[in-house]
Backbone bond lengths (Angstrom), bond angles and torsions (degrees), N, CA, C in turn:
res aa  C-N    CA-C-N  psi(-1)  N-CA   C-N-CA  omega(-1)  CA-C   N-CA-C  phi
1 X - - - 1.452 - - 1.529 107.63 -
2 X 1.394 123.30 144.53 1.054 133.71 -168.17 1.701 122.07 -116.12
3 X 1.209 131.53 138.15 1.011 137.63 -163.73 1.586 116.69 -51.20
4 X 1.209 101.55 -25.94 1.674 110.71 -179.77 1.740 87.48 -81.40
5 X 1.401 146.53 -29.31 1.441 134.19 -158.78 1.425 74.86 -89.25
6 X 1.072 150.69 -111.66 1.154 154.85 -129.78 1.530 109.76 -37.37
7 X 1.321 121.07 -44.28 2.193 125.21 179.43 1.855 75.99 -66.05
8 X 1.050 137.65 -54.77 1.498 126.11 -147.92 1.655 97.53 -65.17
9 X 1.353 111.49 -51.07 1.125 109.87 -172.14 1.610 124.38 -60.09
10 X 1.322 107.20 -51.52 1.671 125.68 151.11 1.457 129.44 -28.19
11 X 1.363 102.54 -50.74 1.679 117.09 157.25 1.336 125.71 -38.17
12 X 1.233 80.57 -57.89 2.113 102.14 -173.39 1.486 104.84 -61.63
13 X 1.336 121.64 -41.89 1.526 123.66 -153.28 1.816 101.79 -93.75
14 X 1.455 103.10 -5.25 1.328 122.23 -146.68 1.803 79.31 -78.83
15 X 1.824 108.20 -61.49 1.499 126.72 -169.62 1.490 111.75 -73.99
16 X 1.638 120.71 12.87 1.283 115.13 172.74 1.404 120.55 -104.32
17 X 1.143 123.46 103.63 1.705 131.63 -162.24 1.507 88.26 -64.96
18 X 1.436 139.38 -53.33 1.577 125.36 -172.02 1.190 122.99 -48.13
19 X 1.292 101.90 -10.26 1.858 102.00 -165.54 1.898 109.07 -105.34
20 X 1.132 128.88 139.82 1.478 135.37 -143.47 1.826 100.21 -145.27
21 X 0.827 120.12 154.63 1.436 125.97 172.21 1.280 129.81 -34.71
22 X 1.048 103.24 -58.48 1.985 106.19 149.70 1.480 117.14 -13.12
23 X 1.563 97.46 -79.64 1.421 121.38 -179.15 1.496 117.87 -47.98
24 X 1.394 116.84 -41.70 1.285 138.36 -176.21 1.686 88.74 -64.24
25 X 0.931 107.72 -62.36 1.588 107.35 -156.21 0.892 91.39 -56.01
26 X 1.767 143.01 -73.16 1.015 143.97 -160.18 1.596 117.38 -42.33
27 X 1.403 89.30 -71.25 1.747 90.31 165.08 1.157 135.58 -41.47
28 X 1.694 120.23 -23.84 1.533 132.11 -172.70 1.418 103.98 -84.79
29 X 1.759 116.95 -22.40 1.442 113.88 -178.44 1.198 101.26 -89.16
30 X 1.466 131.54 -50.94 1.200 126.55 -164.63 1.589 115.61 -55.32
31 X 1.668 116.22 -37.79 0.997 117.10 162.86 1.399 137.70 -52.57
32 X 1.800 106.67 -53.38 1.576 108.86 149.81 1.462 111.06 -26.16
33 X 1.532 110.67 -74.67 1.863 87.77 -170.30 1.352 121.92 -58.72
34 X 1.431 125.99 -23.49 1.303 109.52 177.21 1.667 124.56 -59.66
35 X 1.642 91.32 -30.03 1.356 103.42 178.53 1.978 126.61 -52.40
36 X 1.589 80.16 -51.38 1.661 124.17 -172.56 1.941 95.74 -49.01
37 X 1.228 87.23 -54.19 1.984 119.13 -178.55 1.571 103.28 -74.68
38 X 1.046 133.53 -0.97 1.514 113.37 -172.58 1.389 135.71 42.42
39 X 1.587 97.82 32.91 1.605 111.67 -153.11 1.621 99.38 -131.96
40 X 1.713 131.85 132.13 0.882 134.56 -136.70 2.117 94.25 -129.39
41 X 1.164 73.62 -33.07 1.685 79.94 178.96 1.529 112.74 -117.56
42 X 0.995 121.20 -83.44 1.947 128.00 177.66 1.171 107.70 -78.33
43 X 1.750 105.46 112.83 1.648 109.78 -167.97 1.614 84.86 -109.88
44 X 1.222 128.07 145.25 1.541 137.41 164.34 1.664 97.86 -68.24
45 X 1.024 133.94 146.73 1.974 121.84 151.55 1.808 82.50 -157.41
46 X 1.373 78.46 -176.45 1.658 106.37 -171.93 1.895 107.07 -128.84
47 X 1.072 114.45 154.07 1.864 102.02 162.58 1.494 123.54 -31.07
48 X 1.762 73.24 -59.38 1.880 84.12 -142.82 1.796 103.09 -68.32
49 X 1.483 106.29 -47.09 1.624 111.03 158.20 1.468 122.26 -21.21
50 X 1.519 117.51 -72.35 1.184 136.54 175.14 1.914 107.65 -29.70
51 X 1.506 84.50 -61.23 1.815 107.07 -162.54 1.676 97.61 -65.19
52 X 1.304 108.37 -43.58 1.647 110.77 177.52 1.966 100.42 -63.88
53 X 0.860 122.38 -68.40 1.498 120.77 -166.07 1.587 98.20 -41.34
54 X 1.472 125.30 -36.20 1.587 124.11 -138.82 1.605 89.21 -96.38
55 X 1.058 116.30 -35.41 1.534 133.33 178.80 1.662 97.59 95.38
56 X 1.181 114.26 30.36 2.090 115.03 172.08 1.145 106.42 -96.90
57 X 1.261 100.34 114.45 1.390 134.59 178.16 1.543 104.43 -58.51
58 X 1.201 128.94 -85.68 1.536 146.56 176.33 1.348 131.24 -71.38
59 X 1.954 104.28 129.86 1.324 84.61 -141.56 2.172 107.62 -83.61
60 X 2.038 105.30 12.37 1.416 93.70 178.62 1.951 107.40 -84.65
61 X 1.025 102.79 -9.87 1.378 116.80 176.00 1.327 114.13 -66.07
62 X 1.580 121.04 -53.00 1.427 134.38 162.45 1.711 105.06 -45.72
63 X 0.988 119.05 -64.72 1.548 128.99 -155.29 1.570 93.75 -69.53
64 X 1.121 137.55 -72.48 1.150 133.37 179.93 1.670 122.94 -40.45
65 X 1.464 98.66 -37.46 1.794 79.41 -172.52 1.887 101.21 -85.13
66 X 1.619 105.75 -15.69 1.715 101.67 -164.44 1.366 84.73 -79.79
67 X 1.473 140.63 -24.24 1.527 130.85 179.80 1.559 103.00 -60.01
68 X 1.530 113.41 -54.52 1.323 101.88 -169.27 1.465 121.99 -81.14
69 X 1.476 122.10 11.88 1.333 144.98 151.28 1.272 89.31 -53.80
70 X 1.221 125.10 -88.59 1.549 146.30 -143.65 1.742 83.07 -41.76
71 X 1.376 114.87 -74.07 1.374 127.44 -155.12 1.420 119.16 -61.70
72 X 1.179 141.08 -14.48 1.394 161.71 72.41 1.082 124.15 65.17
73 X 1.904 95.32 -77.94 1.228 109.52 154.64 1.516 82.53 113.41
74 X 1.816 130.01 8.71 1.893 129.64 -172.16 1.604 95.51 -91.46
75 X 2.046 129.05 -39.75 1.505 115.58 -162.18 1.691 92.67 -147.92
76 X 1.226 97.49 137.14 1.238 103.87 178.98 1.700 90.04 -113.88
77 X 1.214 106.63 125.71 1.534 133.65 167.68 1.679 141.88 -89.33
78 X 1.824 102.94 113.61 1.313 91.40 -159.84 1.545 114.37 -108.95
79 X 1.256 133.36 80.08 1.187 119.72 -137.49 1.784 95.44 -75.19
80 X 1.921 94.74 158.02 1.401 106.21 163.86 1.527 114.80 -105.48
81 X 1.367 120.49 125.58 1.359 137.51 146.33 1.360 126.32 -45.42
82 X 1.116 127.97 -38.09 1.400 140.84 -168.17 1.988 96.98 -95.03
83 X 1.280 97.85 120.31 1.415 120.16 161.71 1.562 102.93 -43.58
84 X 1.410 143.35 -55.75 1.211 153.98 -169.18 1.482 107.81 -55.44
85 X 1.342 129.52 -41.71 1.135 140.46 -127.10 1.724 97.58 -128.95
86 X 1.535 112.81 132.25 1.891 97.04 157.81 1.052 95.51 -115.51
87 X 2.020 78.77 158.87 1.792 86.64 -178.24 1.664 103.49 -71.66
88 X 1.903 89.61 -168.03 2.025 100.81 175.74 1.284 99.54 -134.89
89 X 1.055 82.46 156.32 1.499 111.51 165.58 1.441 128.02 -117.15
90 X 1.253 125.10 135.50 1.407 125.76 -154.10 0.851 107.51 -115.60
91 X 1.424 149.39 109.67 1.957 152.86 150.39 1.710 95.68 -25.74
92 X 1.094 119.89 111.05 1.505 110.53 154.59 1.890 119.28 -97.72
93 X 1.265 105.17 -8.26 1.156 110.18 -165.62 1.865 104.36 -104.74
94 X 1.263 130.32 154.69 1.168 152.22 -156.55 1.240 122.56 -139.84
């Protein structure tokens, strides 16, 4: 991911009155990894990663705001089952 995706992305979230610090955070980590990853669309992350970057402590606090991410219509979420494997997270937005 490239420095111009990230101001673009920032922009966008900048003009959305629904979105609150939570969200910000969340979004600001998930983006870090995309960054971290060189990856613009399908970022790999994990919880606890996520929750560490965002600084969210608790995990109904976590779940609720990345749900209302999901619903949004900003990350579509693919979770992994397999210990081996992290899940992704998907940029839906442009």
């Amino acid at each position: 991911m490239e420095m111009q995706a990230l101001l673009k992305y920032l922009k966008l979230f900048e003009k959305d009155n629904r979105l609150n610090v939570w969200h910000f955070s969340l979004l600001s980590a998930v983006l870090y990894l995309g960054y971290r990853q060189n990856q613009s669309k399908i970022i790999k992350v994990s919880r606890s990663r996520i929750m560490s970057l965002s600084h969210i402590k608790t995990l109904p606090t976590y779940h609720k705001y990345f749900k209302e991410l999901q619903t949004m219509g900003y990350i579509k979420y693919t979770p992994s089952y397999h210990p081996g494997y992290q899940s992704e997270v998907e940029l839906l937005f442009n």
